[in-house]
C-alpha positions in Angstrom: 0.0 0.0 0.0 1.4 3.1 -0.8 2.1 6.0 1.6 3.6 9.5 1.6 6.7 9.6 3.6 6.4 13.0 4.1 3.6 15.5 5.4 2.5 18.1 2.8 1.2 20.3 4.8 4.0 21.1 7.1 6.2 21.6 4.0 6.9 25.9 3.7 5.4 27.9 0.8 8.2 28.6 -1.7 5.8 31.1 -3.4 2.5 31.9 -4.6 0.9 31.9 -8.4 -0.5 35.0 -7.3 -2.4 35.9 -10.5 -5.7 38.0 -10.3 -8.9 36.1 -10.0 -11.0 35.0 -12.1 -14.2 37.5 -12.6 -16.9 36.3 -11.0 -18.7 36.7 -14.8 -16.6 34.5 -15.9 -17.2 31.7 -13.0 -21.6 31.6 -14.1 -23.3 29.1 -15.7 -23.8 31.1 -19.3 -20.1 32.2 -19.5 -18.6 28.6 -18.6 -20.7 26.7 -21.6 -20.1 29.2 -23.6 -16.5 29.0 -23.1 -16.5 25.3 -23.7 -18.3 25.3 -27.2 -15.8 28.3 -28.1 -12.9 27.6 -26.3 -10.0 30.4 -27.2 -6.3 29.7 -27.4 -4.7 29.1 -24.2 -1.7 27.3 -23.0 -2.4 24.4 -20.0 0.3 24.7 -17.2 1.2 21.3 -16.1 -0.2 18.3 -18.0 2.8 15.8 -16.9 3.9 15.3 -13.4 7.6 13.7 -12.4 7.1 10.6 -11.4 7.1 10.4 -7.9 8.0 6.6 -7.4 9.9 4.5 -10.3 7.1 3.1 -12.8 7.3 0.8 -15.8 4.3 0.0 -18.2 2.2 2.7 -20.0 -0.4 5.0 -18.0 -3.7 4.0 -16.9 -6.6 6.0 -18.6 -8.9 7.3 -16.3 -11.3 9.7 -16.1 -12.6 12.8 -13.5 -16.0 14.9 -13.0 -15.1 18.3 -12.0 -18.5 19.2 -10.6 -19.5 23.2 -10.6 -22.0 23.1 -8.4 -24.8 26.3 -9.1 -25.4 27.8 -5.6 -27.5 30.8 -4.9 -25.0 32.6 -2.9 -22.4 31.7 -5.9 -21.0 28.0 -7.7 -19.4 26.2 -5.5 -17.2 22.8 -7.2 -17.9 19.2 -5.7 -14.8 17.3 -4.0 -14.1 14.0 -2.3 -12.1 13.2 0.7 -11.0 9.9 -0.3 -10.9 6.7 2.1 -7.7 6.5 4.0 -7.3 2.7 3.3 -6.8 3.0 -0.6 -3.8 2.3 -2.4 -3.9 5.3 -4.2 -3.7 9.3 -2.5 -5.5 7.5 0.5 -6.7 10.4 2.6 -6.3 13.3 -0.3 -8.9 15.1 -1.2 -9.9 14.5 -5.0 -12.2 15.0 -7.9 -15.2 11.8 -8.3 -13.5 9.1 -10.5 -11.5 6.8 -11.7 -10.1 4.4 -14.1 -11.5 4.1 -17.6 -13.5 0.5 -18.1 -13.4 -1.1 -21.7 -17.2 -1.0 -21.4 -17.5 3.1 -20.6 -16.8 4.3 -24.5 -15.6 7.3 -23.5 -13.9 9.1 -20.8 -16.9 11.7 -20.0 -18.6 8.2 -19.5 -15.8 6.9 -17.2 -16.3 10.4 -15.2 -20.7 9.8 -15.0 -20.6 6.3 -14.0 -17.3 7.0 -11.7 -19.1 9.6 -10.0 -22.5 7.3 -9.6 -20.6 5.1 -8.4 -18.2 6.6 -5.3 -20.8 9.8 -4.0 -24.3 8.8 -5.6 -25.1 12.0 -7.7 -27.3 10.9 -10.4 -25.9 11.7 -13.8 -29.4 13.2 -14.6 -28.1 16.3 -12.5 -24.9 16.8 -14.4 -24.8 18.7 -17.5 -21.4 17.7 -18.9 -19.7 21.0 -20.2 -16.8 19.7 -21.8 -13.4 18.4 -21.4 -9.5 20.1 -20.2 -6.6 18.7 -21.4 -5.3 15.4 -20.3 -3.3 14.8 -17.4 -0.8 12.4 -16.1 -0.2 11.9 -12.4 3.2 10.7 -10.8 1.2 7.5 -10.1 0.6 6.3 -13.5 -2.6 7.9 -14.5 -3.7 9.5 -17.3 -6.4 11.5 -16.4 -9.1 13.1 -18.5 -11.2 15.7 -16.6 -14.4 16.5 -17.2 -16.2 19.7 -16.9 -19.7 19.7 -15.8 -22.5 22.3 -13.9 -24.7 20.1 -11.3 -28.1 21.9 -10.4 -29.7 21.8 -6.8 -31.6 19.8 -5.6 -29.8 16.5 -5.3 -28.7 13.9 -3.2 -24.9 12.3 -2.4 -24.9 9.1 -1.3 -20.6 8.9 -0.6 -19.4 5.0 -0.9 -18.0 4.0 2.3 -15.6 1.5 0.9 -13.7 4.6 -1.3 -15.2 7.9 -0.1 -14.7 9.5 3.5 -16.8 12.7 3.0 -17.9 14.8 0.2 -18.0 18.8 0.6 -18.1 22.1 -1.5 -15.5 24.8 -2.0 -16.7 28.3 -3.4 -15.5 28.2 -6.9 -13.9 32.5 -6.6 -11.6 30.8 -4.1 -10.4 27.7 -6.0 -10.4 30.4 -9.1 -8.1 32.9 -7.4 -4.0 32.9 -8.1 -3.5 34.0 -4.7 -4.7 30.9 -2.9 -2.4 28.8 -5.2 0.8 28.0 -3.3 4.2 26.1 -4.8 5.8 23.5 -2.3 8.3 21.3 -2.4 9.3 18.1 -2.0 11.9 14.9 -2.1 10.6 11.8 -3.7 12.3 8.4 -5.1 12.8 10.5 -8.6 13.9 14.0 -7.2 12.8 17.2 -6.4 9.2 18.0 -7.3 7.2 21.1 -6.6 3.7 20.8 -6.8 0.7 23.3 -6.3 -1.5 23.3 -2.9 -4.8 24.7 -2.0 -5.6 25.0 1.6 -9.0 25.8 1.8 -10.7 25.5 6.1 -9.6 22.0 7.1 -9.3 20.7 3.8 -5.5 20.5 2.1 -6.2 20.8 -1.9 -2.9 19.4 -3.4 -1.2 17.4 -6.1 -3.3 16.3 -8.9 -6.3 17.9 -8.0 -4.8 21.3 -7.5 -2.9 21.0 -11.0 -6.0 20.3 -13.2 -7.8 23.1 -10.9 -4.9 25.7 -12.3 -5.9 24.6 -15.9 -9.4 25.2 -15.4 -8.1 28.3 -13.5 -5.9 29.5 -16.7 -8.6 27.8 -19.1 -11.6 30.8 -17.8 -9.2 33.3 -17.6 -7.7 33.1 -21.1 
């Protein structure tokens, strides 16, 4: 079972991406499908992480839902503490997913039934946007995220077995530069500096908080 063998959150802030946010125009429901059926030119900022253990074999697709979740005091997006007993980020927080099945057909598929699956929100609430740009993780993923609004009301069922608790950040914070830290660590393959969202008790990192910057640089292109 892998483990960290260090704690992110003690680790010092080597700086900040400290870029304006996003307008909070830019973060409703008629700008973000708009921007997906005319998306303009924009360059994603980290679709490849070092490897942060040795790895041989290709990557394993796998798909995302990044959930934008339309709440009347402002959208709020849909994360996932995952279970602490997993063999993958155990105990990080995460986007509803997982690895694509030969049966799904597509990764926005992979994403729906994925998300069904681990928290229990009913595709019929998700109107799938579009996608971002492929990512692979330092664990031997290759992740496809997908972009889609939810509307109130629904219901989450989280799956014990893989989800600990499923909560809501307001999207103007995830979608602000200045909450974007760099820190760094040692791993088996070298030095790797990563981004990290601290948001109340919850510690945004890795993964999550690099395809969160695309989004972030994807609206404010």
């Amino acid at each position: 079972m892998a483990r960290l063998h260090f704690d992110p959150e003690s680790l010092p802030v080597d700086s900040l991406g400290g870029e304006a946010p996003v307008s909070s125009e830019r973060l409703e429901a008629d700008f973000l499908r708009d921007r997906f059926l005319h998306p303009p030119a924009w360059t994603p900022e980290i679709t490849v992480e070092r490897l942060v253990r040795p790895m041989a074999g290709p990557l394993t697709a796998a798909a995302v839902l990044v959930p934008i979740v339309l709440r009347d005091n402002g959208p709020t997006l849909m994360l996932t503490l995952r279970a602490a007993h997993l063999n993958d980020h155990a105990g990080q927080i995460s986007f509803p997913g997982g690895r694509c099945e030969h049966f799904d057909g597509s990764p926005v598929e992979t994403a729906l039934r994925e998300t069904e699956e681990e928290v229990g929100l009913d595709r019929r609430s998700i109107d799938v946007l579009g996608t971002l740009p492929e990512y692979h993780t330092g664990t031997g993923f290759n992740v496809t995220p997908v972009v889609g609004i939810v509307r109130p009301p629904f219901e989450v069922t989280p799956a014990p077995l893989e989800v600990a608790e499923v909560f809501e950040v307001p999207l103007s914070f995830l979608m602000d530069g200045n909450h974007h830290q760099r820190r760094t660590a040692e791993f088996q393959t070298g030095r790797r500096t990563f981004y990290v969202m601290p948001y109340e008790r919850f510690f945004i990192w890795g993964a999550t908080a690099g395809m969160l910057r695309n989004l972030f640089h994807f609206l404010r292109a």
